[in-house]
GUMAR-163329 format. One record per atom (N, C-alpha, C, CB): x, y, z; residue in three letters. Coordinates in steps of 0.02 Angstrom, whole numbers, plus 50000, padded with zeros to 5 digits. Glycine has a CB too. Example, Ala and Ser with C-alpha at 12.3 -4.5 7.8 and 13.67 -1.06 7.14 Angstrom:
BEGIN
506604971650390ALA 506154977550390ALA 506604983550390ALA 505654977650452ALA 506424988850354SER 506844994750357SER 506455000250394SER 507044997050286SER 
END
This chain:
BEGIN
567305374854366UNK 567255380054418UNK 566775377654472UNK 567015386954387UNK 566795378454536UNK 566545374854603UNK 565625378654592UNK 567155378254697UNK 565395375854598UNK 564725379954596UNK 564695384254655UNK 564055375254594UNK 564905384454705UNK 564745388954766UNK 565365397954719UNK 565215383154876UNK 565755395154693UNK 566095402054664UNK 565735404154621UNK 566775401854634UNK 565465400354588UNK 565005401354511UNK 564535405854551UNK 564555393154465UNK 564035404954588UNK 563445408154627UNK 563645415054654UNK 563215403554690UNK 564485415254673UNK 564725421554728UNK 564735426854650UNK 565765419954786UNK 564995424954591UNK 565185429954546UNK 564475429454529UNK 565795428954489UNK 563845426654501UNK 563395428754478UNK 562925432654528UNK 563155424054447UNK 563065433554601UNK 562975437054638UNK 563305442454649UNK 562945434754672UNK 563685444154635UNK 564225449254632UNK 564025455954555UNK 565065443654618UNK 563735448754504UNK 563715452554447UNK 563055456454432UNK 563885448454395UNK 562455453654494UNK 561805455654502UNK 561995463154524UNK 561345450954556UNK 562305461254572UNK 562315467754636UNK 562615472554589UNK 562875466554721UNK 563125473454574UNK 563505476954509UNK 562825479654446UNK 564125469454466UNK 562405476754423UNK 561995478654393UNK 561425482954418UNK 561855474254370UNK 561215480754481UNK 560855484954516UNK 561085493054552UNK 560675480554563UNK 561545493054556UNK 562135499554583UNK 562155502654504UNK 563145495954621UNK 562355499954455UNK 562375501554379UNK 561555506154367UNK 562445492754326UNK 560925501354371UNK 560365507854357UNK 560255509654403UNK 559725507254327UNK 560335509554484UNK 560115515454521UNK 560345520354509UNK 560165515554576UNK 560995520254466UNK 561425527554457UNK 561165531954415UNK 562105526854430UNK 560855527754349UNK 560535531154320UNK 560165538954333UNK 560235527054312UNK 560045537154386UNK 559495544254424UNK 559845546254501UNK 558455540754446UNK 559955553854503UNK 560235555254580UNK 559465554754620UNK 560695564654592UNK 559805550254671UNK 559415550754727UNK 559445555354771UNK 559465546254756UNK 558955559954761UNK 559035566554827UNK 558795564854885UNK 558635573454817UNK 559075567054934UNK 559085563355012UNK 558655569055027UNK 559905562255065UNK 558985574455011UNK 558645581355052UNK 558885588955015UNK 558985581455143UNK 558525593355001UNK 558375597354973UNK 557975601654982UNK 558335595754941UNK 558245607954960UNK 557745616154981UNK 557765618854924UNK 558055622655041UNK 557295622454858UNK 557305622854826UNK 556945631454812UNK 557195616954811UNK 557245637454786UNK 556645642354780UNK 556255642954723UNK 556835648454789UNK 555585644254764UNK 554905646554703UNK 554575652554693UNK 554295643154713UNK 554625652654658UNK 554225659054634UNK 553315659254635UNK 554475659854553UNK 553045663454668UNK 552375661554661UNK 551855662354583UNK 552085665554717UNK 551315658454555UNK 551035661254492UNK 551035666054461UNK 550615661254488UNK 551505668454407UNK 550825674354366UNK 550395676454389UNK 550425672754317UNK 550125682854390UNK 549435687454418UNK 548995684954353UNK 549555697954424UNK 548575680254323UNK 548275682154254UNK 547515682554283UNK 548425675954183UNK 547215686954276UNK 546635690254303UNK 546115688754235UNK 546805699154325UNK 546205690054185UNK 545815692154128UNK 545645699554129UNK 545185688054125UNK 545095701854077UNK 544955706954078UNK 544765711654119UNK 544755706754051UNK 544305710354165UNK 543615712654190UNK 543385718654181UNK 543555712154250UNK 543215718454123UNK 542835723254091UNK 542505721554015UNK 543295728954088UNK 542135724653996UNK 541815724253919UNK 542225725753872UNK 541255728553904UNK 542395719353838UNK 543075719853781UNK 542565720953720UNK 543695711253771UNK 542865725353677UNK 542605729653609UNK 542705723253549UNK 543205738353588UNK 542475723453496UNK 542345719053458UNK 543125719553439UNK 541725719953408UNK 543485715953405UNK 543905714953356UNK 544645714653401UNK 543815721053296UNK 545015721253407UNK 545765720053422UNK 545815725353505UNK 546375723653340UNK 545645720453554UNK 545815724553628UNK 546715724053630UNK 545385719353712UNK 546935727453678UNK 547615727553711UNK 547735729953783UNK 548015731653672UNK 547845727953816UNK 548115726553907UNK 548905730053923UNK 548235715853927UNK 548975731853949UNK 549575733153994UNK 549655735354048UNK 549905736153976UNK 550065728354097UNK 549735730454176UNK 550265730254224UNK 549135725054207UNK 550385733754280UNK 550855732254331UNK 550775728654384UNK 551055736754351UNK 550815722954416UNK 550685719854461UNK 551195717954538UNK 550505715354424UNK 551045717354569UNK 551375717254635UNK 551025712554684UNK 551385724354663UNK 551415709854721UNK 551415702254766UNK 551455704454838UNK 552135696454750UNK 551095707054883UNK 551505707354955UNK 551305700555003UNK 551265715355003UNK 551905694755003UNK 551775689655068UNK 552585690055110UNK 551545679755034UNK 552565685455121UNK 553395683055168UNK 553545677155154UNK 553415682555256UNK 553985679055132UNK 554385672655110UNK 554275666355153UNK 555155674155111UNK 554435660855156UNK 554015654155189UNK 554365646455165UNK 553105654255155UNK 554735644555200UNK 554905636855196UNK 554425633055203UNK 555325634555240UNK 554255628355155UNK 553715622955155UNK 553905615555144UNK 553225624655103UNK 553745614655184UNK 553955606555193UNK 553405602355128UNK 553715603255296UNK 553865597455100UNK 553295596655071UNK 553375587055084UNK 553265600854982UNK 552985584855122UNK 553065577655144UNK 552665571555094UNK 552745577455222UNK 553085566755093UNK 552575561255038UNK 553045560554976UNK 551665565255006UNK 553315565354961UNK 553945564254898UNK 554345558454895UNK 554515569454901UNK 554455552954851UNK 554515546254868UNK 555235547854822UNK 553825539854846UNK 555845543554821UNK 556255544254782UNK 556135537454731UNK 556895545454819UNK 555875537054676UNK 555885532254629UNK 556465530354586UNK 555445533654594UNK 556555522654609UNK 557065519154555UNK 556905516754509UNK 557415514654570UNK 557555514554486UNK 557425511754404UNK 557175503954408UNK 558245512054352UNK 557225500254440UNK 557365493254467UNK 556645492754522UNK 558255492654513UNK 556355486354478UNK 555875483054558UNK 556185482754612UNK 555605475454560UNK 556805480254605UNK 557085478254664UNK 557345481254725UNK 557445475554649UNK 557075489154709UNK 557545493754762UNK 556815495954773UNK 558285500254736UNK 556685494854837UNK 556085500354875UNK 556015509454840UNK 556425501354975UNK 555595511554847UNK 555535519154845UNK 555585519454919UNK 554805522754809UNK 556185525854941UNK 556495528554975UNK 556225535054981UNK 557055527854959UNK 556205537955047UNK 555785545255059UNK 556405552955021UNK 555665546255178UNK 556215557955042UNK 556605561555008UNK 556335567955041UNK 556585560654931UNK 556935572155075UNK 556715576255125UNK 556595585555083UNK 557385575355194UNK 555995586955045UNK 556265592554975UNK 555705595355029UNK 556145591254861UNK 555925603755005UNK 555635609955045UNK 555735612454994UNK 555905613455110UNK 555025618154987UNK 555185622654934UNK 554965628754969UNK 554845621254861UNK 555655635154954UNK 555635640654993UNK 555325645654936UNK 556395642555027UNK 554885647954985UNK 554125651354928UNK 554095658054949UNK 553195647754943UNK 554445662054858UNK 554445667854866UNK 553855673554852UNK 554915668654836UNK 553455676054886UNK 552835680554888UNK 552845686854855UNK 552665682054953UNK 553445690054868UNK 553745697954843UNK 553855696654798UNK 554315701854868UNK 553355700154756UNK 553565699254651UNK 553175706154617UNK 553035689554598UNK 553565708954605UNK 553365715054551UNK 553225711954494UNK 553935720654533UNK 552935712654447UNK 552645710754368UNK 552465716154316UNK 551955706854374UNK 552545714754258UNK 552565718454191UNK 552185712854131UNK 553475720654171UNK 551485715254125UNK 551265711454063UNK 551055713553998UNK 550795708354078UNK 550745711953947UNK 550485713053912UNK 550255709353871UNK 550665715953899UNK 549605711153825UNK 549335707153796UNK 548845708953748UNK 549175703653834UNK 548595706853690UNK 548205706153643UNK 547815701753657UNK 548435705453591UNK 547115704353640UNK 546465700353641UNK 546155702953561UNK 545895702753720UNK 545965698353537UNK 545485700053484UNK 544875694953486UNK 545865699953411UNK 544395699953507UNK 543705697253489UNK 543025695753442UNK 543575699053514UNK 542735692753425UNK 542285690053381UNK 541585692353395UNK 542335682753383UNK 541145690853323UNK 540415691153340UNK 540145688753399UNK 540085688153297UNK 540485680953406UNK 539935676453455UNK 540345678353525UNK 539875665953434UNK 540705684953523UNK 540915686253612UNK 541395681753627UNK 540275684853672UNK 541785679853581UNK 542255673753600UNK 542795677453606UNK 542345667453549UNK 543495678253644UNK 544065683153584UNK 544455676553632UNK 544355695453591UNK 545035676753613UNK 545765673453592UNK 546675678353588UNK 545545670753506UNK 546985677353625UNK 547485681353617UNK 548125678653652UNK 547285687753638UNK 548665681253640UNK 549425679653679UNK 549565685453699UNK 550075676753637UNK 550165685853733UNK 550525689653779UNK 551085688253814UNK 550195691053816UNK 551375694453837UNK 552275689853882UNK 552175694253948UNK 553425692153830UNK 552525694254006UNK 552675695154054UNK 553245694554074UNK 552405693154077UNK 553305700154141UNK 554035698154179UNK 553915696554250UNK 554605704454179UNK 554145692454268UNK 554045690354360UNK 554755689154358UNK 553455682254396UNK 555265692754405UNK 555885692754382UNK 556305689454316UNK 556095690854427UNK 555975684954293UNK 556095681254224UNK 555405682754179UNK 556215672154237UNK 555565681454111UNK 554965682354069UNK 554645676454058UNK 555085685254006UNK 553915677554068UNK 553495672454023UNK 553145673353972UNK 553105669754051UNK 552935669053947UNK 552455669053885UNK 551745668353906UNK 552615663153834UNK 551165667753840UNK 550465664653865UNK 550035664153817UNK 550105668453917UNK 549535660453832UNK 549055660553781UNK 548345663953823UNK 548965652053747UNK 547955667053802UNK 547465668953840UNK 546715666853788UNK 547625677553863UNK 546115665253828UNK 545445665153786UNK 545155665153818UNK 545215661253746UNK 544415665353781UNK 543915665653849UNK 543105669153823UNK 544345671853919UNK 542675668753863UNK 541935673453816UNK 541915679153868UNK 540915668353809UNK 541715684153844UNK 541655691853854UNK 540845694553837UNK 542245695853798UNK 540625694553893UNK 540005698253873UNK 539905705653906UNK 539385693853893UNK 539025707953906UNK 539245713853940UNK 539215714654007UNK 538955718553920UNK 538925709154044UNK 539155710254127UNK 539705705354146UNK 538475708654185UNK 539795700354130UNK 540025695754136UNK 540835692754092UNK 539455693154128UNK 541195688954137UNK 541825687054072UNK 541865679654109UNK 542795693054067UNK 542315675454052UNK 542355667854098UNK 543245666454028UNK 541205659154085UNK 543605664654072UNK 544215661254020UNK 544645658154065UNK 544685666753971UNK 545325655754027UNK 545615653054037UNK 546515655153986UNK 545145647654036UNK 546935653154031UNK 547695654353994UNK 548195648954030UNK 548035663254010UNK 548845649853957UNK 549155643453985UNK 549675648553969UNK 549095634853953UNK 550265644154030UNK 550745650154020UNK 551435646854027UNK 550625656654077UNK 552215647954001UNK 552735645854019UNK 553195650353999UNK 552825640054002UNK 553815649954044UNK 554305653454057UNK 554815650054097UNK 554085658854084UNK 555435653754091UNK 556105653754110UNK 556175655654177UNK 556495657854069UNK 556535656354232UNK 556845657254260UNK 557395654254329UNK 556545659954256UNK 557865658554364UNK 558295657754388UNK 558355655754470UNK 558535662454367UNK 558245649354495UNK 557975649854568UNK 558685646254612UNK 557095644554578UNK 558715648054670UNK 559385643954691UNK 559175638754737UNK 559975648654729UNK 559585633154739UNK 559515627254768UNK 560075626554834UNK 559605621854709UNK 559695622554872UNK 560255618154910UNK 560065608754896UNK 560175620555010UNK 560525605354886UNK 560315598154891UNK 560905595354901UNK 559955595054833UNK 560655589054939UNK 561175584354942UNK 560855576654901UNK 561395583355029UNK 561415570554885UNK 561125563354882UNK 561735559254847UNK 560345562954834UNK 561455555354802UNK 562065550354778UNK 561635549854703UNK 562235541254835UNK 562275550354666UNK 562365549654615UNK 562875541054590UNK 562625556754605UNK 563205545454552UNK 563905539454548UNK 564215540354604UNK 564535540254485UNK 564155547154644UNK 564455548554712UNK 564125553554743UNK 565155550354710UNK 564315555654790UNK 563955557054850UNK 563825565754809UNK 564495555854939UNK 563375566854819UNK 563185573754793UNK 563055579654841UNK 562575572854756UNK 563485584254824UNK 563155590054898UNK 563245596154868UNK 563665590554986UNK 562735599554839UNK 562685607554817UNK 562305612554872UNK 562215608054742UNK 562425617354872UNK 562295623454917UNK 562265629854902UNK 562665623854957UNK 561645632754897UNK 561515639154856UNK 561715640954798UNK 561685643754883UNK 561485634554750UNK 561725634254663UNK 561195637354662UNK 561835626954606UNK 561445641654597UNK 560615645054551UNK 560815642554492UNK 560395655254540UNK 559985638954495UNK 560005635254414UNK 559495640654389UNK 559665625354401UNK 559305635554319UNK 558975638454269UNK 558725635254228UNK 559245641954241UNK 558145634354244UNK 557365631154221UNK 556945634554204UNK 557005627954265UNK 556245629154197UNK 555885631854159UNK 554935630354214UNK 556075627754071UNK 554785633354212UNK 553975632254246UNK 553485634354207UNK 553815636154312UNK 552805633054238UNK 552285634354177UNK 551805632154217UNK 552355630554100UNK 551195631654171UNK 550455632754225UNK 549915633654187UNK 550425639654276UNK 549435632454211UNK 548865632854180UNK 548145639254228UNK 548695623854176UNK 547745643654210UNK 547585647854263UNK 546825649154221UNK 548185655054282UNK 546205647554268UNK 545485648454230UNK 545305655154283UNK 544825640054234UNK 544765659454277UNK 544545664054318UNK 544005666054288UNK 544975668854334UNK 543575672454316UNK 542855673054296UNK 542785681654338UNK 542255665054333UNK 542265682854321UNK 542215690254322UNK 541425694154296UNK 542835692654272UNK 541575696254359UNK 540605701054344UNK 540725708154364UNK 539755697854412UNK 540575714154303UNK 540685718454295UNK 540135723254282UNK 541075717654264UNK 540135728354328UNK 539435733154316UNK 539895740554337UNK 538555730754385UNK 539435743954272UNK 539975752454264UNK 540535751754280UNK 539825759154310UNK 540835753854345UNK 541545754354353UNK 541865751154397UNK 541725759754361UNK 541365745954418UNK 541675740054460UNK 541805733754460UNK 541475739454497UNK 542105728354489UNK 542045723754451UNK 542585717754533UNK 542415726054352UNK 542075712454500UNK 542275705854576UNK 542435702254523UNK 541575701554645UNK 543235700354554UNK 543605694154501UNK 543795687354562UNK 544585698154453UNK 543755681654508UNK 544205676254553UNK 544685674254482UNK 543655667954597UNK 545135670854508UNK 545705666454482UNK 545885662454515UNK 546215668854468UNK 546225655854498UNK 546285649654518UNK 546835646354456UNK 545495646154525UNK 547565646554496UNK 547985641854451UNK 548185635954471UNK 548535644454432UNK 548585632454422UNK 548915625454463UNK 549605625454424UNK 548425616654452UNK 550215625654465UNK 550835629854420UNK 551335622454444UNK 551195640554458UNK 551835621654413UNK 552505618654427UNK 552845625154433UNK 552835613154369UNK 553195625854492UNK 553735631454493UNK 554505629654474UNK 553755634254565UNK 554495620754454UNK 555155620154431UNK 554685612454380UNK 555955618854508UNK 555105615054333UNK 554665612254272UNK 555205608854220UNK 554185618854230UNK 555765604954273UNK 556185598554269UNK 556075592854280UNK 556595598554297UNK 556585588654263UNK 556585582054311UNK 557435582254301UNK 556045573554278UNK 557895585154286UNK 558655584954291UNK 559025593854336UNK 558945583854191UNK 559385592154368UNK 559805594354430UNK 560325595754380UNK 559985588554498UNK 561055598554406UNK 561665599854404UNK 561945595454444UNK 561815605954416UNK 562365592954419UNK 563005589554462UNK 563585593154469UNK 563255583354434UNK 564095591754485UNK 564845593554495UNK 565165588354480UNK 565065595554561UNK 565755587054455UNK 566015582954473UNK 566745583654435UNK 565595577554466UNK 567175586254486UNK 567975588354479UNK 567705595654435UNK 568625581254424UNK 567895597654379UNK 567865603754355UNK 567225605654309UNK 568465604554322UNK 567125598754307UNK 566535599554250UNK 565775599054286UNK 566615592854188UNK 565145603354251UNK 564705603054260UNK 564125600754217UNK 564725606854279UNK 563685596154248UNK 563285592554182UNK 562565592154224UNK 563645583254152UNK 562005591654191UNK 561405590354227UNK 561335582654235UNK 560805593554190UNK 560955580654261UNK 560625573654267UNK 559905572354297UNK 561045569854308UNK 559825567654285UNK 558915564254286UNK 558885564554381UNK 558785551954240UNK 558485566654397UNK 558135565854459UNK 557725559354485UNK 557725570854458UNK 557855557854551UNK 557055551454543UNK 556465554254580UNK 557175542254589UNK 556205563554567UNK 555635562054603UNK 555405568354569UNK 555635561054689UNK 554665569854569UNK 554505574854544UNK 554295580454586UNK 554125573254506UNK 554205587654556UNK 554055593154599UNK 553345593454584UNK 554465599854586UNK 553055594454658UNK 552535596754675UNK 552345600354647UNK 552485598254715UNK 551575601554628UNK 551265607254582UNK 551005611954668UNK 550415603454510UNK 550925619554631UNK 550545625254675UNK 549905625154659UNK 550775632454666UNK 549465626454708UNK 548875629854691UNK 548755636554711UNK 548395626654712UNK 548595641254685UNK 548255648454681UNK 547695648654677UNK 548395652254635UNK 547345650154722UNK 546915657054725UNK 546715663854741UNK 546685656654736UNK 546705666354678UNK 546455675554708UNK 545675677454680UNK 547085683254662UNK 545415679854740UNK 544835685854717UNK 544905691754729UNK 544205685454743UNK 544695696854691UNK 544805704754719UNK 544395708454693UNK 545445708154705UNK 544475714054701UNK 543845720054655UNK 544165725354640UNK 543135723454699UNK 543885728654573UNK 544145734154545UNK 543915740054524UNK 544345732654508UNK 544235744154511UNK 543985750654504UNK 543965752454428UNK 544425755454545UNK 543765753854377UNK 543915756354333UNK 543595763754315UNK 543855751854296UNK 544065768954309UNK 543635776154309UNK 543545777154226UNK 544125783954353UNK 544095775954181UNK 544165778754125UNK 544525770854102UNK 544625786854123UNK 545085773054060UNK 545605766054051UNK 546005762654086UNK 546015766554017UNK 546045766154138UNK 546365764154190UNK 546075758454240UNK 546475769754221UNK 546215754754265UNK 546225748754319UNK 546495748654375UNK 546475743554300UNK 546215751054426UNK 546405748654503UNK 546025742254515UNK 546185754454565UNK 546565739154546UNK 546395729454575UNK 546735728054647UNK 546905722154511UNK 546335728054684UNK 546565724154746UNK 546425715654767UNK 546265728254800UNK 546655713454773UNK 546395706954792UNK 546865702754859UNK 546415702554719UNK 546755698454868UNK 547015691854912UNK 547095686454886UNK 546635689854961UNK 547725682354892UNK 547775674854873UNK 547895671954931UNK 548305672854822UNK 547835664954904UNK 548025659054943UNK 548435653354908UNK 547415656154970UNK 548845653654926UNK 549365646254899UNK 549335639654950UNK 550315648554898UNK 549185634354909UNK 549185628654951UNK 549465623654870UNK 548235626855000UNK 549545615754921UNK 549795611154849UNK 549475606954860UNK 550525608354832UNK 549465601554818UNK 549245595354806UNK 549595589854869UNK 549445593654725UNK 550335592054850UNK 550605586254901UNK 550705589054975UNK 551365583354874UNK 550745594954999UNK 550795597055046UNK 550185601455085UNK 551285599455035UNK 550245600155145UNK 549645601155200UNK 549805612655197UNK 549955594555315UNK 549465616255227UNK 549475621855241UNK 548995627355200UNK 550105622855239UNK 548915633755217UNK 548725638355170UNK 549335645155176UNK 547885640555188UNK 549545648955122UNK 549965651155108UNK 549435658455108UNK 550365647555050UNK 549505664755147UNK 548945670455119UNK 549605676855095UNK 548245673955200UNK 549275681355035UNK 549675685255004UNK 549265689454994UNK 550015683254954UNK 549555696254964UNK 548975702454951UNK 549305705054863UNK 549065711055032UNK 548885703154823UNK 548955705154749UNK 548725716154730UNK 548235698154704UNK 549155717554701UNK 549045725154688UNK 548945725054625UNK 549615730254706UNK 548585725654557UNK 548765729254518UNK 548505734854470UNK 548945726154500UNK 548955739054431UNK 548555743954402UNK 548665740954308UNK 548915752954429UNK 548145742754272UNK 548115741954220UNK 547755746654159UNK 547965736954228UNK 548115746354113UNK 547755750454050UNK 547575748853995UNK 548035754554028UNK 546865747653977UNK 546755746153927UNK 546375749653864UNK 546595742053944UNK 546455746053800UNK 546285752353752UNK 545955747853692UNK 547075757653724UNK 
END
């Protein structure tokens, strides 16, 4: 065989291999994706009773909805040999969220207590909650994950050219949220501070002729940051909470401002 043919097919059979694992992963060109903003998890703020507390609270979100560019998202291949490629992803950030929680705390001698709980932010989550409880003062932390339903637009290449438009998938997000709290008689100044994935994948939906299947992504989603402080009222068991947040991210420039409501009962 002529060596100049020998070179064209082992060139032929490179290129063929390289097209083979870029496929591996859809490359998203460009993409708008919706989020849901954090869980409200406040903690107590108030003086939790020795042994078995319980929470149940209604919460409410007022911002405006908000396209966010989020720039720096690199599309990663499988192969040295292919550059990382930019990737044009926006995540459209939803503010308006009613909520339903609840939760168990049981506390200890040394002021320590420990507890779980679930929630609804149009989908349900779960949580773990802990933290020390004294009598002016509280300090904890909760980790939290859940389900829900957000719709997409994206385009890119797969084995072929990929183009979806207002799909609602169904994933999963989760988060981590510390806060602190100083409480005297019936008042009380809280902060909170989370850092959430609002899409808590790395595989998409495809199409392709009738059938539908997920697949591997090459880039990851941006985490949120939250913060809220607010102050509260407590007359009896009851909980009035007003506060303010701010959403901003890691990978993206801006501040995001929202107004948190909620009422709660505890026993």
């Amino acid at each position: 065989m002529p060596k100049r043919l020998t070179m064209r097919l082992i060139c032929i059979a490179y290129c063929a291999l390289l097209v083979s694992c870029a496929a591996d992963k859809m490359n998203v060109e460009r993409g708008t994706f919706q989020a849901i903003k954090p869980p409200n998890i406040y903690g107590n703020n108030r003086y939790l009773a020795k042994d078995t507390n319980y929470t149940i609270s209604y919460d409410a979100n007022i911002g405006k909805t908000k396209t966010i560019a989020l720039p720096g998202i690199m599309n990663e291949h499988n192969t040295e040999d292919l550059p990382n490629t930019p990737a044009n992803i926006n995540y459209r950030l939803i503010e308006n969220t009613l909520g339903l929680q609840f939760y168990r705390a049981i506390k200890n001698d040394y002021s320590f207590y420990f507890g779980l709980g679930g929630g609804i932010q149009n989908f349900p989550y779960g949580f773990l909650i802990f933290g020390h409880n004294r009598k002016f003062f509280e300090i904890g932390g909760s980790a939290y994950w859940g389900l829900t339903i957000d719709r997409a637009s994206y385009e890119g290449r797969w084995d072929y050219e990929v183009r979806l438009k207002d799909l609602k998938v169904l994933h999963s997000y989760g988060g981590l949220t510390g806060y602190t709290s100083f409480y005297w008689e019936k008042f009380a100044i809280n902060y909170s501070a989370s850092i959430a994935n609002p899409w808590l994948t790395d595989e998409l939906p495809v199409l392709h002729g009738n059938s539908n299947h997920n697949t591997d992504i090459s880039f990851w989603f941006p985490f949120l940051l939250m913060q809220d402080i607010g102050i509260s009222y407590t007359p009896s068991k009851i909980k009035y909470r007003l506060g303010v947040n701010q959403i901003t991210g890691i990978e993206f420039p801006g501040q995001y401002w929202g107004v948190s409501v909620q009422m709660a009962y505890g026993w």
